[in-house]
N, C-alpha and C positions, 0 to 999 in steps of 0.2 A: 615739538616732537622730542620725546625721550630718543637716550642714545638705543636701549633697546628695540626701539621701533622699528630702527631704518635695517635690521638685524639681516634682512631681506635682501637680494640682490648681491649688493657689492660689501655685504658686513658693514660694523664699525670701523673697519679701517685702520688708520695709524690713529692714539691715543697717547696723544702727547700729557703727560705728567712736569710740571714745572718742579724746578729747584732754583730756590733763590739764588745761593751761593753761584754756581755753576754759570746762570744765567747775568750772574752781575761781572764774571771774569771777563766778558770781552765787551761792557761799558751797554751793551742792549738794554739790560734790566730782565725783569719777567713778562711786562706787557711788551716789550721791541721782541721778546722770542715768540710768545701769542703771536703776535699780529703776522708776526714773517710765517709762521706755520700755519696759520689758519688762511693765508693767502695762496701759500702752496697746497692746498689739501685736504689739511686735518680739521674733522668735524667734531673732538672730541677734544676737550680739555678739564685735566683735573687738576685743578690748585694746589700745592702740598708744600708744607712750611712746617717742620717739626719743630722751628723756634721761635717761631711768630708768634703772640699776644696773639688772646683773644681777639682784640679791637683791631690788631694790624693781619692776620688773617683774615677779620672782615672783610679790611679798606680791599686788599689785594684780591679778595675775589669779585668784591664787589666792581672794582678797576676790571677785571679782566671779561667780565661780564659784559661790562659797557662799552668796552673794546671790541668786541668779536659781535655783539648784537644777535640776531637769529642767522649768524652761519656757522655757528659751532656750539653743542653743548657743553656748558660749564657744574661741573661737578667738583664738590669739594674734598680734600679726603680726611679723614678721622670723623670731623667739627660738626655733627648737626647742629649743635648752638651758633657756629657762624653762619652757617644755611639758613637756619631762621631768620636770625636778624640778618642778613641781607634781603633775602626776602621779603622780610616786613616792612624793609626801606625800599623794596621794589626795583628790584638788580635782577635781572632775568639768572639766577642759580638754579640750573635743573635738580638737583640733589646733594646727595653724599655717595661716596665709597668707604665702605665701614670695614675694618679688620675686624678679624676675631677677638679681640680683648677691647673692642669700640662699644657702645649704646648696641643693645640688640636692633636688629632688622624691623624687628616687629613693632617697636616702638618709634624706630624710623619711620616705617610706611605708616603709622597710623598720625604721625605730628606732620607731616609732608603732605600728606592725600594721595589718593590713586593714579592719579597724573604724575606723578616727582619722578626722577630716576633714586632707584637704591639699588647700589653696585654693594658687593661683597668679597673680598678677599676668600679664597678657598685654596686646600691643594692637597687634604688629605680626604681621604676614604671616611673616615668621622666625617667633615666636615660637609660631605656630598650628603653623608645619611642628614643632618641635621638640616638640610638645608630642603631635601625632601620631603621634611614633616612637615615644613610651615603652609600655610596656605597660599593656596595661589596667588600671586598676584603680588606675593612679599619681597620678592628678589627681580631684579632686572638684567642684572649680570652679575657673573663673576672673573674677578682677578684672579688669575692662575699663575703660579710662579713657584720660589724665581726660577726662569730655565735655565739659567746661568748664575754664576753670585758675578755679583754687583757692589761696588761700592758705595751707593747712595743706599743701598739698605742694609747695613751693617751686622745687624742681626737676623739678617734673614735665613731663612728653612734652608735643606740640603737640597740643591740644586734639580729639577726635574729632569731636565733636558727635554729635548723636542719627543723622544717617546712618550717617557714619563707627563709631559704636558697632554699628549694623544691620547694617553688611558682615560687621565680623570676628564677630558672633553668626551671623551665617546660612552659617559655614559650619565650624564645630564643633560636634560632638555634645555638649559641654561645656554645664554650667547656665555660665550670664555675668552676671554681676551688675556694673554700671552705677555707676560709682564717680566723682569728681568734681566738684565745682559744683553735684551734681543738687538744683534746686529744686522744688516741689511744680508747678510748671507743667511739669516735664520727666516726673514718674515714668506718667501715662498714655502721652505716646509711646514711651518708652524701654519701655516692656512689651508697647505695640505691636511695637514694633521689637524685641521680641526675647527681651528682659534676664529673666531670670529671678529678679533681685531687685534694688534701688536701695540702693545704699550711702550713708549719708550721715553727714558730720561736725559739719560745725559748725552744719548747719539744725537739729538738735539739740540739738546740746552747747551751742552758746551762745546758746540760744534763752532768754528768761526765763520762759516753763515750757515744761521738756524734755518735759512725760509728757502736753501739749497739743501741742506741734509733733510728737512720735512718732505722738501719732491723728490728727493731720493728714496727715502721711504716709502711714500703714496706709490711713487711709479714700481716701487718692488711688490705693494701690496696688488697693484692692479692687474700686473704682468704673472703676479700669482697665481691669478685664479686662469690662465691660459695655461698653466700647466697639466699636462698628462694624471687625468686622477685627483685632479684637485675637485675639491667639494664644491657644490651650489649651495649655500645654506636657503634655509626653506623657512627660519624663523626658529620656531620650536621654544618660545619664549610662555612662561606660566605666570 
């Protein structure tokens, strides 16, 4: 099951993002922070390695993959050449998350199949038009961000905030997952406002127990949707 499937119900949830560095400062690694979060919770993981080799962002997704088995989708971020060949060596990778200057979507979804996930970085007014022209069935979600700046993405866009996050969610059919700075005081409004799952880095990764800040998270996202006015999502996936 893609992560857009489960969009239903209870969302995507917490979508933990790996960083190697972060994840190697308290001796875990990247599979000891997987595994502690995927125990607590999180049914979403995306591999991200802006320094890693082709070959060694393979191994590491392909690692993480066989770690977590069918309780959490494993999605890559930039690399569909390492989605492939993981895939081809038969690592259960549900996809990629592609930014805007990554391999078009389209080329994505046609080297993957209709089954893969393809996640998309978005957060401008352009970027909702262009995403609406493609054919059904070409995007499965999108990255929204950052709502916050953040240190782990350096160059990232001017900050949305939790409004600005709400605009560009309330007017695509797309699940939106909430990426950026999000701290456990943001993921009940950011689910109010919209998000269909909170992304998060280094409240994770370099927390000094991951598989505690993970059910931290989870239980923020849970107690979320008992909030006054919080949304039921209904799906609304193309």
């Amino acid at each position: 099951m893609t992560a857009a499937a489960r969009t239903a119900g209870d969302g995507l949830g917490v979508y933990l993002v790996t960083d190697t560095e972060l994840a190697g400062r308290h001796g875990l690694g990247v599979l000891g922070v997987v595994r502690a979060a995927v125990a607590a919770g999180v049914r979403t993981v995306q591999v991200r390695d802006k320094h890693a080799s082709a070959r060694g962002l393979t191994g590491l997704a392909a690692a993480v993959a066989d770690a977590v088995g069918d309780r959490a989708t494993v999605v890559v971020d930039d690399r569909l050449d390492v989605v492939l060949a993981a895939r081809h060596a038969g690592h259960r990778v549900a996809g990629v998350h592609l930014g805007q200057s990554d391999v078009p979507v389209t080329a994505a979804r046609a080297l993957l199949g209709p089954a893969a996930h393809v996640g998309l970085t978005a957060n401008t007014p352009e970027h909702l038009a262009a995403v609406a022209a493609l054919p059904a069935g070409t995007v499965d979600l999108l990255g929204v961000g950052v709502v916050h700046p953040t240190t782990t993405k350096p160059d990232h866009p001017a900050p949305l905030g939790v409004d600005g996050f709400a605009r560009i969610a309330a007017v695509t059919g797309l699940p939106c997952v909430a990426i950026g700075g999000v701290t456990l005081d943001d993921v009940a409004p950011l689910r109010a406002a919209g998000a269909a799952g909170v992304a998060v880095v280094s409240g994770i990764c370099a927390a000094a127990d991951p598989g505690a800040a993970a059910a931290a998270y989870v239980t923020a996202w849970r107690t979320g949707a008992d909030r006054p006015g919080a949304p039921r999502l209904q799906g609304g996936v193309r």
